[in-house]
PDB file of N, CA, C, O and CB in Angstrom:
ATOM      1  N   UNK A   1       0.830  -1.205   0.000  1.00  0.00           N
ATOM      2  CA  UNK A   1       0.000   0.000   0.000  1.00  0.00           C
ATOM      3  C   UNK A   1       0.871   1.265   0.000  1.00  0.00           C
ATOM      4  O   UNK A   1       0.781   2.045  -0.947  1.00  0.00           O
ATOM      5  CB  UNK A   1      -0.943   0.001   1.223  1.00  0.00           C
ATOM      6  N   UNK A   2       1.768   1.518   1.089  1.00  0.00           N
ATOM      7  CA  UNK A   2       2.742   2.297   1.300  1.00  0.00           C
ATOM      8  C   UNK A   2       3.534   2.788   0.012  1.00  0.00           C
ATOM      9  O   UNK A   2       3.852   3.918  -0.357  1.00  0.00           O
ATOM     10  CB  UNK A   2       3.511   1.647   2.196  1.00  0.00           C
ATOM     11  N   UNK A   3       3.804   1.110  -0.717  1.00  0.00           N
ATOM     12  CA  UNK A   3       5.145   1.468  -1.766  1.00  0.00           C
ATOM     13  C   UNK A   3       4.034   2.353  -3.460  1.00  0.00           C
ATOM     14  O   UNK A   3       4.426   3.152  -4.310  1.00  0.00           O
ATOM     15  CB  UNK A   3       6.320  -0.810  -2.369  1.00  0.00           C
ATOM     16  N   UNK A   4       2.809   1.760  -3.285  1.00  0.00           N
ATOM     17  CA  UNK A   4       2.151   2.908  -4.518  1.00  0.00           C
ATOM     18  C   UNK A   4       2.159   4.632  -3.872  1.00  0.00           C
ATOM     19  O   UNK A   4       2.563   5.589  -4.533  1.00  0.00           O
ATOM     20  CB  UNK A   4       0.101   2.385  -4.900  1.00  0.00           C
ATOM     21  N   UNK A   5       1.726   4.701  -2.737  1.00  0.00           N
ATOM     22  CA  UNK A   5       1.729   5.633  -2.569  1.00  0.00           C
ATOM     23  C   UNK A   5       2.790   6.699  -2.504  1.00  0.00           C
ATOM     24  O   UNK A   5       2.668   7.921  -2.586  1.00  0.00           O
ATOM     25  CB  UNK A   5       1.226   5.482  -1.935  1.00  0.00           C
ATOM     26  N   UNK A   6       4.188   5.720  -2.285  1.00  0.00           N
ATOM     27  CA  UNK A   6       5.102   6.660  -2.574  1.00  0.00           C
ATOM     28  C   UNK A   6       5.598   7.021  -4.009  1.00  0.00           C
ATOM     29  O   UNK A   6       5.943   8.162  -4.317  1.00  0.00           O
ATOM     30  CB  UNK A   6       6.078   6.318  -1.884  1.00  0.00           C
ATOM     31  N   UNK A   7       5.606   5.810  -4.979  1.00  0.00           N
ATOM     32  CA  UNK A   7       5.140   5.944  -6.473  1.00  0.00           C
ATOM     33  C   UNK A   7       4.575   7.087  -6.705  1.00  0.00           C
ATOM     34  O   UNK A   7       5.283   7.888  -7.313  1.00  0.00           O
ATOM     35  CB  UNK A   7       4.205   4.973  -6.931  1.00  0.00           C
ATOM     36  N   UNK A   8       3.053   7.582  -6.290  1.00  0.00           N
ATOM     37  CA  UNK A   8       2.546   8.563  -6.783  1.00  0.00           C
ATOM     38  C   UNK A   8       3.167   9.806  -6.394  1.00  0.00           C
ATOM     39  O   UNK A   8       2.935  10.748  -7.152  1.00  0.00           O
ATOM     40  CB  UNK A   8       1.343   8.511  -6.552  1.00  0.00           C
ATOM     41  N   UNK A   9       3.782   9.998  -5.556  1.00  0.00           N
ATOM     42  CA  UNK A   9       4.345  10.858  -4.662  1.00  0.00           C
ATOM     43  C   UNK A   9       5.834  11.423  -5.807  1.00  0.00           C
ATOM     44  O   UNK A   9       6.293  12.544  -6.024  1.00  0.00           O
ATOM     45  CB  UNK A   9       4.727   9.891  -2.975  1.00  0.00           C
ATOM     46  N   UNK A  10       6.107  10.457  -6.170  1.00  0.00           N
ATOM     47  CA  UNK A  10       7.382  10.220  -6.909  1.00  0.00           C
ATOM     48  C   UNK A  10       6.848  10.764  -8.007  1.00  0.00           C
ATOM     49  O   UNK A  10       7.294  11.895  -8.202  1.00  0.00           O
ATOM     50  CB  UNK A  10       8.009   8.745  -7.065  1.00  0.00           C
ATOM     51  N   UNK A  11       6.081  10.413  -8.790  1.00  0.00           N
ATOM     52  CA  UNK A  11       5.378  10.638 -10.236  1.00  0.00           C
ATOM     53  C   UNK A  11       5.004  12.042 -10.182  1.00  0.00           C
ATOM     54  O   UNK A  11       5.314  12.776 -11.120  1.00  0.00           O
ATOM     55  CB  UNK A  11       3.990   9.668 -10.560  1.00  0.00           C
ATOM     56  N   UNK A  12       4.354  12.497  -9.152  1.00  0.00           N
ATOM     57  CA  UNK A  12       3.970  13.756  -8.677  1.00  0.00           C
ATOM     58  C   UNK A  12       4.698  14.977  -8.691  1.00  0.00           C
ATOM     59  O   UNK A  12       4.355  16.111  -9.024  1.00  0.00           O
ATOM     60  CB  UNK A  12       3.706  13.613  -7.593  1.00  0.00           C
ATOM     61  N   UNK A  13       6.362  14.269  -8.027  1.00  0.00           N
ATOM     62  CA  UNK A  13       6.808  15.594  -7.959  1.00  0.00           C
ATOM     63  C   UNK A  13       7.616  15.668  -8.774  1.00  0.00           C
ATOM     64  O   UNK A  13       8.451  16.570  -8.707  1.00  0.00           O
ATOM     65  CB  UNK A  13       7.257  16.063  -6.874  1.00  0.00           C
ATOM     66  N   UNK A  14       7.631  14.765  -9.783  1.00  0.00           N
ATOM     67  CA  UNK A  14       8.447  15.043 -11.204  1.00  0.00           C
ATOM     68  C   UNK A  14       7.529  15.105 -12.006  1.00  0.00           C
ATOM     69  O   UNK A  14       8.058  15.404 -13.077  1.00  0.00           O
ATOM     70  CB  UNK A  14       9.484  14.025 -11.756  1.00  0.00           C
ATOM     71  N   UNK A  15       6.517  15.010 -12.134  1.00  0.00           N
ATOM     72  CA  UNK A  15       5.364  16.142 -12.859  1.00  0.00           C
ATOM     73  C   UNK A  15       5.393  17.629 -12.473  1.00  0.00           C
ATOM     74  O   UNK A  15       5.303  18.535 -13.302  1.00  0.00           O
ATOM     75  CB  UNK A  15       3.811  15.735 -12.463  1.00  0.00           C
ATOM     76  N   UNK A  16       5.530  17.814 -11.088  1.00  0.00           N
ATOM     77  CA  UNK A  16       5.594  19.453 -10.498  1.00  0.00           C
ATOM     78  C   UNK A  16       7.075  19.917 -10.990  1.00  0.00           C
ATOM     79  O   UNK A  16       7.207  21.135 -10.875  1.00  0.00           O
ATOM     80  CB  UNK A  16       5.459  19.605  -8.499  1.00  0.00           C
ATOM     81  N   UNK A  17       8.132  19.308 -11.468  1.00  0.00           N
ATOM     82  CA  UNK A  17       9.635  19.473 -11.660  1.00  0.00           C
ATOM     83  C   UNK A  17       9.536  20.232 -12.840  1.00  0.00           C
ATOM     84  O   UNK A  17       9.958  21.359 -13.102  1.00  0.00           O
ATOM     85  CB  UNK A  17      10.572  18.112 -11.804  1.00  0.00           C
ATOM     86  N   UNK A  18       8.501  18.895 -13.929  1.00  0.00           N
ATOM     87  CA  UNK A  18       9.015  18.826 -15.106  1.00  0.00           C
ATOM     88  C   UNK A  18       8.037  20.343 -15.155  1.00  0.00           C
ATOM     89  O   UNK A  18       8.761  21.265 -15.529  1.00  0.00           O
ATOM     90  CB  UNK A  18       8.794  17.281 -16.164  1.00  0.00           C
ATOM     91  N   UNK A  19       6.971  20.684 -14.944  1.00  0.00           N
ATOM     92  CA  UNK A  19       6.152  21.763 -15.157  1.00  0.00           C
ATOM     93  C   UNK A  19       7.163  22.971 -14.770  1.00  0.00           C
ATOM     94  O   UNK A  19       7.607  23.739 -15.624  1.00  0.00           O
ATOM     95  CB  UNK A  19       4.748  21.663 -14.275  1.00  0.00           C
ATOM     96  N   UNK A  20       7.361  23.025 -13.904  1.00  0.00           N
ATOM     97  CA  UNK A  20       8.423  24.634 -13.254  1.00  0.00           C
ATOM     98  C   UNK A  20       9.255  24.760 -14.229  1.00  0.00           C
ATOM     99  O   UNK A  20       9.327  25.892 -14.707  1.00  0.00           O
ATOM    100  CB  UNK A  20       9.539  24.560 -11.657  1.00  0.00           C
ATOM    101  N   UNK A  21      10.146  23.661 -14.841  1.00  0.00           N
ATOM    102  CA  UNK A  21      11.241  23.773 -15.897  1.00  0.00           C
ATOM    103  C   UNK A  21      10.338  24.427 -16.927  1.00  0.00           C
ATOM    104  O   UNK A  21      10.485  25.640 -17.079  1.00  0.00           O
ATOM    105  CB  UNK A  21      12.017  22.271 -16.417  1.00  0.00           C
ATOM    106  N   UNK A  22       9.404  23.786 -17.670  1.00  0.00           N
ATOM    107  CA  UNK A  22       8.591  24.345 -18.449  1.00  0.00           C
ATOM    108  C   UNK A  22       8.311  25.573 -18.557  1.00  0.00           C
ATOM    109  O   UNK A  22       8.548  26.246 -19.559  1.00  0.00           O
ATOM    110  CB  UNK A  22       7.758  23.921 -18.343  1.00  0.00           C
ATOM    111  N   UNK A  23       7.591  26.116 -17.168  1.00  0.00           N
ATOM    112  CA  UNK A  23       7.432  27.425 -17.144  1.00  0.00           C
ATOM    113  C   UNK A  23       8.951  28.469 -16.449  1.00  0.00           C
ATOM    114  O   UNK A  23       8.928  29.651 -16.106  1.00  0.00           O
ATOM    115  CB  UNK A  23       6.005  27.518 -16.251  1.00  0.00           C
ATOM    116  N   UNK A  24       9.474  28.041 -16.441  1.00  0.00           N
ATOM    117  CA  UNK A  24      11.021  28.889 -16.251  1.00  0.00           C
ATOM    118  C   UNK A  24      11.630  29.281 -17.427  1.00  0.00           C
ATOM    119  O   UNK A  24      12.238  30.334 -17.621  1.00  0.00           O
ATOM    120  CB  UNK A  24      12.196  28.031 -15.559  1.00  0.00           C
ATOM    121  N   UNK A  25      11.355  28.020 -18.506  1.00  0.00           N
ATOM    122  CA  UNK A  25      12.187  28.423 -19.654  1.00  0.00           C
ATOM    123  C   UNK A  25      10.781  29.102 -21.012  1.00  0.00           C
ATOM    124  O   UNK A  25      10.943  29.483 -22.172  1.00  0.00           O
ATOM    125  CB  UNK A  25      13.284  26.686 -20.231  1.00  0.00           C
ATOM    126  N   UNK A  26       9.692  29.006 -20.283  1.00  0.00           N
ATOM    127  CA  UNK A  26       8.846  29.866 -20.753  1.00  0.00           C
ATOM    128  C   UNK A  26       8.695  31.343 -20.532  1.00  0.00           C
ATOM    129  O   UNK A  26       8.196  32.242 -21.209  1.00  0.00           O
ATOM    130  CB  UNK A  26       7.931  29.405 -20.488  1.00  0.00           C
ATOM    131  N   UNK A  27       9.257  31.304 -19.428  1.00  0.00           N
ATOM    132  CA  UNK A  27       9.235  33.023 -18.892  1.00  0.00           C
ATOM    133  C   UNK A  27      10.760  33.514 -19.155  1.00  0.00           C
ATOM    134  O   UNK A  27      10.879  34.720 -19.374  1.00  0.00           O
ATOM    135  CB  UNK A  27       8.815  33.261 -16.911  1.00  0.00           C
ATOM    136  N   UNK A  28      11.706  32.883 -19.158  1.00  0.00           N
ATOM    137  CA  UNK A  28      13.296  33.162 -19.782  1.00  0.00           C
ATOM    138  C   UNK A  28      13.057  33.383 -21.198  1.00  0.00           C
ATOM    139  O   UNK A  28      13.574  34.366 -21.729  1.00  0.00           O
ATOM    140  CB  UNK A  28      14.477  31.803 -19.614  1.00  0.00           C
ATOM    141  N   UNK A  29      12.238  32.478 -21.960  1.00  0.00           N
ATOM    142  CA  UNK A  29      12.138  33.437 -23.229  1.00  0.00           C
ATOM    143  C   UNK A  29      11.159  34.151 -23.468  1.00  0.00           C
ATOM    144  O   UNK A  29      11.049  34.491 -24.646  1.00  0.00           O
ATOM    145  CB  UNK A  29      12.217  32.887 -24.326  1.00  0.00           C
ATOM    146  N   UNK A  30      10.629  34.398 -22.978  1.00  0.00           N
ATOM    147  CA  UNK A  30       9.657  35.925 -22.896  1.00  0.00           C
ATOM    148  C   UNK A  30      10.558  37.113 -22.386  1.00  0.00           C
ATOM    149  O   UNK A  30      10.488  38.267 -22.807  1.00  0.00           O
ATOM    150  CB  UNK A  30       8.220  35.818 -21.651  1.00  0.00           C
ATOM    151  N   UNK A  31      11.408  36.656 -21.423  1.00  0.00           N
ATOM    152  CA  UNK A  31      12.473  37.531 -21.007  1.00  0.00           C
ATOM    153  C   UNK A  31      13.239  38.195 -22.556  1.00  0.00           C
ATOM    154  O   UNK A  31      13.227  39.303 -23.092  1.00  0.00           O
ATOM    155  CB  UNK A  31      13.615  36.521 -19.956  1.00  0.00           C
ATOM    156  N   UNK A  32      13.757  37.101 -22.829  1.00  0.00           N
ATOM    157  CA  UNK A  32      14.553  37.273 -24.092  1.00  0.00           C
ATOM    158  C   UNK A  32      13.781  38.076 -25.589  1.00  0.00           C
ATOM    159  O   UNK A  32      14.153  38.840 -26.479  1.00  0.00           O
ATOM    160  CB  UNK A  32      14.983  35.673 -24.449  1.00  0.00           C
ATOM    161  N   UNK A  33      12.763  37.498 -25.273  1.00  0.00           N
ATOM    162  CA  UNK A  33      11.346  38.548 -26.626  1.00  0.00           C
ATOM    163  C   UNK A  33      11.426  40.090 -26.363  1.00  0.00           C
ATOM    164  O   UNK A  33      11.541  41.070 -27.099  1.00  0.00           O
ATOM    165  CB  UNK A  33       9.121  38.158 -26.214  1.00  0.00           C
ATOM    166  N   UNK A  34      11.324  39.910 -25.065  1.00  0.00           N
ATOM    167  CA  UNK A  34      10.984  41.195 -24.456  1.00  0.00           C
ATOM    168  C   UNK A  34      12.635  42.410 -25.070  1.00  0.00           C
ATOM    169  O   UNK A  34      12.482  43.359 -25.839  1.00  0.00           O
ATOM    170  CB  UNK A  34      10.789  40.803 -22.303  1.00  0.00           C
ATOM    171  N   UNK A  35      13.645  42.106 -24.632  1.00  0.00           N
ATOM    172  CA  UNK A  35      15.096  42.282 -24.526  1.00  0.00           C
ATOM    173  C   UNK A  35      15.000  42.094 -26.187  1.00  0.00           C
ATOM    174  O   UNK A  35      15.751  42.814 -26.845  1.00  0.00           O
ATOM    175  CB  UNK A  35      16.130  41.086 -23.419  1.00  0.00           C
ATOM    176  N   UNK A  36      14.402  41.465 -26.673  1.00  0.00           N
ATOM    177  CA  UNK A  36      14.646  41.882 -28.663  1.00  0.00           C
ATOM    178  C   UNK A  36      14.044  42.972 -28.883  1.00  0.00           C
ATOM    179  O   UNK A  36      14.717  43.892 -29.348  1.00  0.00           O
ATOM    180  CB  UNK A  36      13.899  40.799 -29.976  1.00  0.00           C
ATOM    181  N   UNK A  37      12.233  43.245 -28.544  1.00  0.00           N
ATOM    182  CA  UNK A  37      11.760  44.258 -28.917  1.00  0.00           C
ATOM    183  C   UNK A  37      12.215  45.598 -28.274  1.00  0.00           C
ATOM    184  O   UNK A  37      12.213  46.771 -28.645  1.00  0.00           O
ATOM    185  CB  UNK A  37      10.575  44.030 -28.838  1.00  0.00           C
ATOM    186  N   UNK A  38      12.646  44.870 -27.045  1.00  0.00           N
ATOM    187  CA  UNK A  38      13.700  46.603 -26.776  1.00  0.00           C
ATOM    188  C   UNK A  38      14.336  47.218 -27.727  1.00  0.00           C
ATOM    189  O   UNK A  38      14.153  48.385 -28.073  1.00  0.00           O
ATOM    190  CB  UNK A  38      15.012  46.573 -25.845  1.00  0.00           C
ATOM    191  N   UNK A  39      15.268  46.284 -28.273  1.00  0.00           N
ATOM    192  CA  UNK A  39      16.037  46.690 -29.412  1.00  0.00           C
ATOM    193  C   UNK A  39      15.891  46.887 -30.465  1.00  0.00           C
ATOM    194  O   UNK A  39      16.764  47.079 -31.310  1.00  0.00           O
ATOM    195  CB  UNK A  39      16.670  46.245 -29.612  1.00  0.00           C
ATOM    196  N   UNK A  40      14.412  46.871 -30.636  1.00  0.00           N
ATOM    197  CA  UNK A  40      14.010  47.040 -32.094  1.00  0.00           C
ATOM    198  C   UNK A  40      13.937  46.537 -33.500  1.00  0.00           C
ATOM    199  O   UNK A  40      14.190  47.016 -34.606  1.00  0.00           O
ATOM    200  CB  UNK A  40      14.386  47.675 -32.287  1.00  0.00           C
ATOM    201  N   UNK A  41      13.455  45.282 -33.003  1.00  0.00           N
ATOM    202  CA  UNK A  41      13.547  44.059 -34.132  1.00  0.00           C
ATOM    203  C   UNK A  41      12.280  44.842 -35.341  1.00  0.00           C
ATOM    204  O   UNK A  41      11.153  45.203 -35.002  1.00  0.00           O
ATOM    205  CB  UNK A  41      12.908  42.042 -33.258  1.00  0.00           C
ATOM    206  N   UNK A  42      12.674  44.916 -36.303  1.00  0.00           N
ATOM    207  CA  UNK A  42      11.956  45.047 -36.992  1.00  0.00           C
ATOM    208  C   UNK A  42      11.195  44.251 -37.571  1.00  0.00           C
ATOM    209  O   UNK A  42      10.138  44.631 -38.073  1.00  0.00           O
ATOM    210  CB  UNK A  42      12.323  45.487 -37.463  1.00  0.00           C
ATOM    211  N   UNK A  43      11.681  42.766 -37.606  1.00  0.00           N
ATOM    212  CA  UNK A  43      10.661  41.925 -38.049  1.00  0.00           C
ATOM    213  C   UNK A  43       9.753  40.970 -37.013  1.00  0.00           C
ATOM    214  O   UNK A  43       9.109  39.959 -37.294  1.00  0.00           O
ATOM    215  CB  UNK A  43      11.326  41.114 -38.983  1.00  0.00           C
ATOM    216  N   UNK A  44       9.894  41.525 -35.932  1.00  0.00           N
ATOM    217  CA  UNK A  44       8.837  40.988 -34.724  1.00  0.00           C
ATOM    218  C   UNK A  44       7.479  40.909 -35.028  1.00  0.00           C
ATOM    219  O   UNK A  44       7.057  42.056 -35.173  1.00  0.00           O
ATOM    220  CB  UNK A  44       8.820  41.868 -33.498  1.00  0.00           C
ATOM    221  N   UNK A  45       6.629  40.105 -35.185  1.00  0.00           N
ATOM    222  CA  UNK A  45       4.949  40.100 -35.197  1.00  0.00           C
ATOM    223  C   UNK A  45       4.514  41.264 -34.488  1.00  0.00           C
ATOM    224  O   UNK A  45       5.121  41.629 -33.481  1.00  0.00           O
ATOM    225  CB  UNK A  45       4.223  38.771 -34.447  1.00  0.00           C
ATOM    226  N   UNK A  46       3.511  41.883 -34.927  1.00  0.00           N
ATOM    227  CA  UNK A  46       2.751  42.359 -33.864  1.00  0.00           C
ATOM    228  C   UNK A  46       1.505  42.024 -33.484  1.00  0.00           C
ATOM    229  O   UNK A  46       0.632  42.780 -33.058  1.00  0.00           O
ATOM    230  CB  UNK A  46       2.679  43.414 -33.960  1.00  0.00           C
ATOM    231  N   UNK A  47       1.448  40.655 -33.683  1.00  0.00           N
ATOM    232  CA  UNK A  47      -0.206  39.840 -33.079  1.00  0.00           C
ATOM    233  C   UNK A  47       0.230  39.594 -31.336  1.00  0.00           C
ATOM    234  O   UNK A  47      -0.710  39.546 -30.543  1.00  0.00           O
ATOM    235  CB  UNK A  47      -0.639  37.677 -34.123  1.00  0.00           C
ATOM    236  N   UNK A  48       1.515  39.461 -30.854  1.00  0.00           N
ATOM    237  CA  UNK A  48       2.019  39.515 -29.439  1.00  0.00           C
ATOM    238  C   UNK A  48       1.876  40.305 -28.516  1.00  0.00           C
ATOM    239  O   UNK A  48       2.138  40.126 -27.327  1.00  0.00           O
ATOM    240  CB  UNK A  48       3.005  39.508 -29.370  1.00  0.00           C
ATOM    241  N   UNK A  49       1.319  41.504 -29.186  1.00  0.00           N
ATOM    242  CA  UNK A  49       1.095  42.698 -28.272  1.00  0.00           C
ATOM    243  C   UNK A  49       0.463  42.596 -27.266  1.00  0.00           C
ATOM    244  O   UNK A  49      -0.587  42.002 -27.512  1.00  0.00           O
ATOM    245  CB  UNK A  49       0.554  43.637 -28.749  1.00  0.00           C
ATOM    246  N   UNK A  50       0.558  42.881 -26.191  1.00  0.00           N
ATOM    247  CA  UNK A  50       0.221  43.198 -24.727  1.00  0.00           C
ATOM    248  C   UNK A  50      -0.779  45.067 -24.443  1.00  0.00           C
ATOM    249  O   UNK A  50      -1.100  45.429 -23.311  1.00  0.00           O
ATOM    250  CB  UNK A  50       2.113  43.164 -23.867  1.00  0.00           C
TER     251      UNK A  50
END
């Protein structure tokens, strides 16, 4: 009983791992979008607008 439950526990928090990585390197390149249009990319979309 014990050993599934630590399974899920396990599965769990490398689901919560793999998600944070996800959104870290989702917000690092938004960082980086951001730091282009500073500079004035001229060929940037503008459907991104905020």
């Amino acid at each position: 009983m014990w050993l599934g439950i630590g399974r899920w526990l396990v599965v769990g928090a490398g689901l919560a791992g793999a998600g944070y990585g996800l959104f870290a390197s989702v917000r690092w390149v938004a960082g980086l979008v951001e730091t282009w249009k500073g500079r004035g990319m001229p060929k940037w979309p503008r459907w991104r607008k905020r």
